[in-house]
N, C-alpha and C positions, 0 to 999 in steps of 0.2 A: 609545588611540584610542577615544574613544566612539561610539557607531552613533547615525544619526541615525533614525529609524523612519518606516519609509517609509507609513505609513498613517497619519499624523498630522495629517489632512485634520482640520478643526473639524467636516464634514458626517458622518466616519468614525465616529457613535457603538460602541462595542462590539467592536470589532474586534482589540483584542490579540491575543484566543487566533488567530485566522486568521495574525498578523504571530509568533507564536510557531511555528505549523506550517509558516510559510514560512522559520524559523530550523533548525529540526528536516530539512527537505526538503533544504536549500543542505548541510548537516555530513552527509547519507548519501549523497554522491555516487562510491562506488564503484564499478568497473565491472562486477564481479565478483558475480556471473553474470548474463551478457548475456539480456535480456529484451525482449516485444514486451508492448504493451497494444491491443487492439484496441474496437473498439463491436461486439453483435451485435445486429442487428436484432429486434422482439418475434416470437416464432411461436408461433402459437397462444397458449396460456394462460399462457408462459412472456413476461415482461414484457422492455422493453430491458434487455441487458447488458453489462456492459464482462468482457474477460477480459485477467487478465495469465497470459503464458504465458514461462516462466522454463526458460534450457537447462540441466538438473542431471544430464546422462551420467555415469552413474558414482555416482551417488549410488540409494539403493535408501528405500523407504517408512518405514523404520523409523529412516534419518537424516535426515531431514524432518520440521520440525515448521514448521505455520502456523498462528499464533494471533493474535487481536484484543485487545490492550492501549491502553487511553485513545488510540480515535481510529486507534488505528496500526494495520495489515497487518505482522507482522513473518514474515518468511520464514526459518527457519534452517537450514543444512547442518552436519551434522558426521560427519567422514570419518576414520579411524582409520591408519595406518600398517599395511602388513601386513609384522610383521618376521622371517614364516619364508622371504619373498623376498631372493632373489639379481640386481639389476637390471645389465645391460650398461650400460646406458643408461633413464634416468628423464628423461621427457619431461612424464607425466600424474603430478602430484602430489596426494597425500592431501591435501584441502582442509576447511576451517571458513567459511561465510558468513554472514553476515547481512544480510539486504534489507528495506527497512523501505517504505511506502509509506503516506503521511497519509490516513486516510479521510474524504471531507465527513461533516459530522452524517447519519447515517438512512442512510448508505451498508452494505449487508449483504451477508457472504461466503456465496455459496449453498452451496458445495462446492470442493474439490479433487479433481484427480484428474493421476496417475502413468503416462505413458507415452509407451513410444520415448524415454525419456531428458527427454521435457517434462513439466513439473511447469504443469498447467492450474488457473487458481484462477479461478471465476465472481463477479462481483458483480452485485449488485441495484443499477440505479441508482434513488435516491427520486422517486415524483412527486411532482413540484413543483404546489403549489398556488394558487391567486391566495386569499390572506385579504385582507378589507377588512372594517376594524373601526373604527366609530364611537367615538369618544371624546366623552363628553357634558361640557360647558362651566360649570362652577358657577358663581357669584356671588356673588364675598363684598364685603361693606359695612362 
């Protein structure tokens, strides 16, 4: 079955890599681990920011890793079996995730930070600029 590509507007110049991150976005749809994103308002010298804040209980700082790869937020958990346990019953299982989340161009992760079990990641949203740029008209004969 071929994809028909849904930005394939004649008006759409340039837009593959956007119809590519909307490829990428649709294949990370796990649900695992349940997350909010919120806006926060600018204060003081600190510009608007979006935070995603991600529930990782049970996970500790040193199984956590957040990194920025082409464009991407990638989130990872990796959680180990402990097998000098004896379980009745196993309800919480030692867990492995990956969250991935597409960034616009010029979008910047200010920090993360670890607590009460929520893994808080801050971003810079970019100001948007108005550019208007003249294009001069040659004359060929």
């Amino acid at each position: 079955m071929s994809r028909v590509p849904s930005l394939s507007s004649p008006f759409l110049l340039g837009f593959d890599e956007i119809e590519r991150a909307l490829d990428r976005v649709a294949k990370a749809a796990d649900g695992y681990p349940p997350y909010n994103i919120e806006r926060l308002a600018r204060e003081g010298q600190n510009p608007e920011r979006l935070r995603i804040t991600l529930a990782v209980a049970g996970f500790t700082r040193e199984q956590l890793d957040v990194t920025v790869e082409e464009s991407q937020l990638l989130i990872r958990g990796r959680q180990q079996d402990d097998k000098t346990r004896q379980y009745l019953h196993r309800g919480i299982a030692a867990r492995q995730f990956q969250r991935t989340f597409v960034l616009a161009e010029g979008m910047e992760v200010l920090g993360a930070d670890l607590k009460n079990g929520l893994l808080l990641i801050d971003l810079a949203r970019p100001e948007s600029e108005r550019l208007v740029k003249t294009i001069s008209i040659s004359e060929q004969e």
